[in-house]
N, C-alpha and C positions, 0 to 999 in steps of 0.2 A: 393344530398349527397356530404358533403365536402371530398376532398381529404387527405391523410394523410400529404405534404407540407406544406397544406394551415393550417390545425392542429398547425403543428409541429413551422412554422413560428411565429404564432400569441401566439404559446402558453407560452412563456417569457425563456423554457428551452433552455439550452445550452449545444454541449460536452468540457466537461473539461480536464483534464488530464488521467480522468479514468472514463469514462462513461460519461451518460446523467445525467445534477445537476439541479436543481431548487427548491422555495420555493412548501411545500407540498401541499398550494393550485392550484400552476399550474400542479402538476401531477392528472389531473382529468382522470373522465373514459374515454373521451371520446382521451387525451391526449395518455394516457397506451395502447388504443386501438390502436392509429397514430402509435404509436414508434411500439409496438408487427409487426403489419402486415408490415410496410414500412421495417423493418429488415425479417421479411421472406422472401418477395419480394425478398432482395438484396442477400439471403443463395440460395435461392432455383436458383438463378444464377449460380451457383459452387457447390453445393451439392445437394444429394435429400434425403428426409429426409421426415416421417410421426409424429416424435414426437417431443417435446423440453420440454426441462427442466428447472424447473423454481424452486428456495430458495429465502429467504428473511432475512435480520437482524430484530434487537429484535426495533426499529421505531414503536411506536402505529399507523403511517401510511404506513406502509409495508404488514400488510395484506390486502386493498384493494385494493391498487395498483396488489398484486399478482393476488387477484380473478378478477380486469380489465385485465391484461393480457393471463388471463386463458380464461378467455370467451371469448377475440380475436381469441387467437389461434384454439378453439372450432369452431368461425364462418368459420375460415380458412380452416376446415377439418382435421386439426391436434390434435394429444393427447397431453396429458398435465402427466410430472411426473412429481414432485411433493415433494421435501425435506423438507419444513419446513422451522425453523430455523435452517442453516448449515455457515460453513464459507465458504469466495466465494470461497476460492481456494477446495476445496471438493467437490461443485458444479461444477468449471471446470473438476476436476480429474473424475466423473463419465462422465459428459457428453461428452468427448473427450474421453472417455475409449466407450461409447458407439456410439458414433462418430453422435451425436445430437448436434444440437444448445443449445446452454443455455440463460437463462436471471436472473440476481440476481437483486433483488430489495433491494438496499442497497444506503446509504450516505453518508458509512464509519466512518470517523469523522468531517462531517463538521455542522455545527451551528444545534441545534434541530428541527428549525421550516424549514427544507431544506429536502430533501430527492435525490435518484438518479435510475438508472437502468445500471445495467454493460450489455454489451451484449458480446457474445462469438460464435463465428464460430466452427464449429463440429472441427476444429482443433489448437482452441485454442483463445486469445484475437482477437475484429476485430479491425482491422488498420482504421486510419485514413482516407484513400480513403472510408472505408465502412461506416465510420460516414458520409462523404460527399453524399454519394450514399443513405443512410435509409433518410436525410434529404430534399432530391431532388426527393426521390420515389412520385410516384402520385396513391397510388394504395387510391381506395376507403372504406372509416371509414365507416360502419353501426354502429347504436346504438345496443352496446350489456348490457346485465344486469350481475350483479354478476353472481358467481358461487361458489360452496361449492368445497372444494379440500380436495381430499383426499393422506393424507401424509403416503411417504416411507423413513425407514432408509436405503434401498441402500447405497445411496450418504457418508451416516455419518460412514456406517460400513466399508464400503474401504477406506475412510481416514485415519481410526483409523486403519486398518489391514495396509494399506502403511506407516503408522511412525514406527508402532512396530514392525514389522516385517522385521527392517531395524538392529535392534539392540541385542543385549542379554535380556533375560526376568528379567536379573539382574544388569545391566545396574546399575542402582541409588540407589543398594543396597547398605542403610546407610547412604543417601542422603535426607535431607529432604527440599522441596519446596515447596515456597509458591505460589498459583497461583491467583491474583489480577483477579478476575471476570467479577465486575461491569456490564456489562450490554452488554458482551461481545455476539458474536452468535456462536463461538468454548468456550463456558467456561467447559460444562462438557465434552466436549469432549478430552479438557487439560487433565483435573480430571483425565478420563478414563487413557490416554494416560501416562501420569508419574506413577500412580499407576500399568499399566501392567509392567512398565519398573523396579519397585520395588520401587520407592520413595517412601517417607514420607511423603502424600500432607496436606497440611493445607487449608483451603478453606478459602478466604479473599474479602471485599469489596463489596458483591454480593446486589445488587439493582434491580430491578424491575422497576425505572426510568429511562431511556434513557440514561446514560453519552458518549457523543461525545470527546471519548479519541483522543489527535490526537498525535501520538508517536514523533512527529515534534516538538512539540512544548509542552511540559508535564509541566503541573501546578506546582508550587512551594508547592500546597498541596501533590499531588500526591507527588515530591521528597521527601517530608518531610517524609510521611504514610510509601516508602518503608525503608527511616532509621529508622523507629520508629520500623515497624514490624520486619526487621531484630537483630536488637537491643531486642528486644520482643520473638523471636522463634528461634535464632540460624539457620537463613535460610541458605543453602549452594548457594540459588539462587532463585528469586520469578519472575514468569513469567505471562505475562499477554499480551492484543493483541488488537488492535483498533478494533469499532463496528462491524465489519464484516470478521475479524480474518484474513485479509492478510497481516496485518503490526505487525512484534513484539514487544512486549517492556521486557524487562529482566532485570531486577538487578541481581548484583553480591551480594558476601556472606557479604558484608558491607552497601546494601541498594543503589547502586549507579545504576541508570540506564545507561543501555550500549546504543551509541549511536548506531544509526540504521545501519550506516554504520561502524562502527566498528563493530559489529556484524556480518553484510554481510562481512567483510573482514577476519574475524574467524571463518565461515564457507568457503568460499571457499579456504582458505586455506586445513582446515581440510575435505574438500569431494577433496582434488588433483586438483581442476581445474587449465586449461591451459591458457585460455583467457577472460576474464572480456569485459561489454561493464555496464556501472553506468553514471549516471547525473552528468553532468558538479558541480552541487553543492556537490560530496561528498569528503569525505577527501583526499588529495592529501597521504596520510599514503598509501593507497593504492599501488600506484606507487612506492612509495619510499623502500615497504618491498620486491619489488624483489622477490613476490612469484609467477608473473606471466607473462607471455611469452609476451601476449600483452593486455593492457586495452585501452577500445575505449570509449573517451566521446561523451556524450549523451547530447540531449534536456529533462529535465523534466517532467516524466512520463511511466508509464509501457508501450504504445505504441513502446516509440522512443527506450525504454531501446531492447524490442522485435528485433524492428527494427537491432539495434545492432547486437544483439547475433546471428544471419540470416546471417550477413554478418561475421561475424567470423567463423561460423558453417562448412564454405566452406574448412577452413584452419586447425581446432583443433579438436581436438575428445573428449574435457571434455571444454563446454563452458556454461556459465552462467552469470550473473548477479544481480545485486542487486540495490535497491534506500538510501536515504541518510534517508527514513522513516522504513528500515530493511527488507521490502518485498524484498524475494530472490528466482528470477526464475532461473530454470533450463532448459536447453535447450538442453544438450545431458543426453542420457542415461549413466551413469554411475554404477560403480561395488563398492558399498560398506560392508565392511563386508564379502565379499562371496554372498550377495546379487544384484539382478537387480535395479537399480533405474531408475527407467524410468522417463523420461525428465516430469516436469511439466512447461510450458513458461507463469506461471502466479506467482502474488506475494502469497507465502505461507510466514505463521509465525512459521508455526511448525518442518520445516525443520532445516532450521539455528537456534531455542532454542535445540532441540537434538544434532544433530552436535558439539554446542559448547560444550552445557555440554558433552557429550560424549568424547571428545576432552579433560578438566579438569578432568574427573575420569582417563583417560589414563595415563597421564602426572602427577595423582596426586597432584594436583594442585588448588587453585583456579579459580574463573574466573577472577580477578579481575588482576592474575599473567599473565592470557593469554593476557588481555588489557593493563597491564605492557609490555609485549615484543615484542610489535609491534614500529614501530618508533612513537613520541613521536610528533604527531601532534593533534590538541585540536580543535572540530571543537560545535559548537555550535546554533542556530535558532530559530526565535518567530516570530509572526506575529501581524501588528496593525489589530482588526477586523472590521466590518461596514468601510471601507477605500472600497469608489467608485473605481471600476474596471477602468473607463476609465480616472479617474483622475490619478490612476499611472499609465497605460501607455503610457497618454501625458509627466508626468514629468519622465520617461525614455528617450522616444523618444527624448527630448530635454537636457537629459543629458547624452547622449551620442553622443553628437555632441560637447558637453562645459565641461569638465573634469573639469573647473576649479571653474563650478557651482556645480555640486555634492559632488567636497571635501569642498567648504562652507558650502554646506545645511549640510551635514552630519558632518562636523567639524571635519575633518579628522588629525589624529594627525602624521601622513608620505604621504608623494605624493605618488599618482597612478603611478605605474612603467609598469603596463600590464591593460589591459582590453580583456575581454571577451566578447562576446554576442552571444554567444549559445543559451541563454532563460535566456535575463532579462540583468541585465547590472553587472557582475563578475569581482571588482577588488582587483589586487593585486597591495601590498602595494610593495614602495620600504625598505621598515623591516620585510617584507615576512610576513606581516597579509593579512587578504583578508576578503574583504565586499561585499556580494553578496546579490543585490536586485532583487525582483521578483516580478511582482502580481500573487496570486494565479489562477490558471484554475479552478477552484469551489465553490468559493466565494469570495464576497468582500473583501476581506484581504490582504493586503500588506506584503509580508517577506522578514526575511531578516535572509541571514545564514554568518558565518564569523566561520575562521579561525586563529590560532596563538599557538604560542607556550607553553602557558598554558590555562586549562578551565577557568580558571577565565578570564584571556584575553579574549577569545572568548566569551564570556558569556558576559563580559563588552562592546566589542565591540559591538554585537546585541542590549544590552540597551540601548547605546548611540545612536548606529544610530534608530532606533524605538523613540529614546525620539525628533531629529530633525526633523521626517518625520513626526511624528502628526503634526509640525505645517504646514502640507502641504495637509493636508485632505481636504481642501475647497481653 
């Protein structure tokens, strides 16, 4: 009987920035079965526990993966609850409310023929050491067979009782939103949720094919759809959220998508936080608006961001964080409204879309006036795709030793004044632009985010540098 190492080695998956990633034909059963049991192994270390929770996104290969992990867990002696299609972060908020393990079978947004597994500790994301520890476990893989599961709304009814129950039931009275679906696994759950708060929801874009939104990097169709439909319905703000609902994506009342961290930076504004710990890649606007005692940059990814907000925790009493793709964890309990918010330390999408809008009805306002009055920093990102993972991080490694080979390759129009290397190679320009490249932790993909003092800047500057690094793909 093979081991789950020997599994997990040969099986081509990898962890990325957020979870276990691979094409869908390496998550075989016998795969789903390694990962399931070598993560028990490493919980049943530090907790004890008879059940785990398991959801999955809207991926035509997410239901067998779920019922290969059900039948592991089953061999294990463990139960198995059971969501459905949920967003992961309502999947975390039950299972850390019940103080079980979880596992979501999700890909988020990466390529369609990929899929992934998030795993979660009864108290929240597992760290990095733990992805070391389920990959080094030796526990033994039997062959198990499917399994039928049977699904509960638990999970979906206390996410939806946690957002609304935050706010007035009149809230968006007069407000009407659009909420861009697609292929989302929080879509009706949106629906539900604006409509208890009294919006106007209009239901848009909804498909039954798989669309790999990825709020990072958003289609120039997709930009086009939300000015069209704003332009089209008089939306006061059209909301929508990556394949597994922990990244948001929001237009304002003109159609213009807010960036991710502009967003994260309009929510914790508006929920009073004291200290920030966000990715070396988001906007320096952060910093510069002085609404926060202390921000600590990060390595790229809900892990490091984690990581962070732990060691701030020690010092502040309202700490959180956010990424540059909008997912915004909370880490302390805070008091909103006259109500408890209890700390979620995973990325939700539906937190910071109420937050802000809540925040514009107060103020009477747009949103568009709230992204108006923040300082006036423009920050932008794309990515090349099928770009070999080990081909950019050879041509990193070696350009970060030769500054003066990078500002060729990339045809840099001001000299590098600073460099970074937190994750990937961060620089800044001496005209205060900034070009930050990275390869992705989940697929092939090469990115690249930049900064400047208008969108268009930022935006040109990502196409330029993307148009010199293809010719570096081979």
């Amino acid at each position: 009987m093979a081991t789950s190492s020997e599994i997990l080695a040969s099986s081509g998956i990898k962890f990325g920035t957020s979870g276990a990633r691979g094409l869908v034909e390496q998550f075989t059963p016998a795969s789903c079965t390694a990962f399931t049991l070598a993560f028990v192994a490493v919980m049943k270390d530090s907790f004890e526990f008879n059940r785990v929770a398991i959801a999955i996104d809207r991926r035509p290969s997410s239901p067998a993966m779920a019922s290969a992990c059900a039948a592991a867990l089953h061999s294990a002696g463990l139960e198995v609850d059971y969501y459905g299609v949920i967003p992961t972060p309502a999947l975390a908020l039950k299972a850390m409310q019940d103080g079980v393990p979880s596992i979501m079978i999700t890909g988020s947004h990466i390529p369609f023929d990929r899929n992934g597994i998030k795993f979660y500790r009864p108290d929240g994301e597992i760290e990095k050491a733990d992805e070391l520890a389920i990959l080094a476990s030796d526990v033994e893989v039997p062959v198990v067979g499917p399994v039928a599961l049977e699904e509960s709304a638990a999970a979906r009814d206390l996410y939806i009782q946690r957002a609304t129950s935050l706010f007035p039931d009149d809230l968006l009275s007069g407000k009407k939103v659009g909420v861009y679906e697609h292929s989302a696994a929080g879509r009706e759950i949106n629906l539900e949720i604006l409509t208890a708060l009294g919006a106007e929801v209009v239901s848009l874009g909804r498909t039954e094919t798989f669309v790999p939104i990825d709020t990072e990097a958003v289609s120039p169709e997709d930009q086009q759809l939300a000015k069209t439909w704003a332009a089209e319905f008089g939306f006061d703000a059209i909301i929508s959220t990556d394949g597994d609902g922990d990244r948001p994506l929001i237009a304002d009342e003109k159609g213009n998508w807010l960036r991710g961290d502009v967003l994260g930076l309009l929510c914790a504004k508006a929920l009073g936080i004291q200290a920030l710990a966000v990715p070396v890649s988001c906007n320096t606007a952060i910093e510069k608006s002085g609404a926060f005692t202390e921000v600590m940059r990060t390595r790229i990814g809900s892990p490091y961001v984690i990581e962070g907000m732990q060691q701030l925790q020690g010092r502040f009493g309202a700490v959180a964080g956010f990424e540059a793709n909008g997912g915004f964890l909370l880490q302390s309990d805070i008091s909103l409204n006259g109500s408890l918010l209890k700390a979620l330390p995973t990325r939700d999408a539906v937190l910071p879309a109420l937050a802000v809008l809540a925040e514009a009805v107060k103020n009477n306002i747009g949103l568009s006036d709230l992204v108006a009055g923040l300082p006036q920093r423009f920050t932008a990102s794309d990515r090349l795709q099928e770009f070999p993972t080990d081909r950019s991080q050879a041509l990193l490694a070696g350009w970060k030793n030769d500054l003066a080979a990078v500002a060729t390759a990339l045809k840099l129009e001001s000299a590098i004044a600073v460099t970074n290397q937190t994750d990937g190679l961060r620089l800044t320009l001496e005209n205060g632009d900034v070009v930050h490249l990275r390869p992705s932790g989940n697929a092939p993909e090469f990115r690249c985010y930049a900064e400047s003092v208008t969108a268009e800047k930022a935006i040109s500057l990502v196409q330029n540098s993307l148009r010199h690094l293809a010719d570096y793909r081979v």
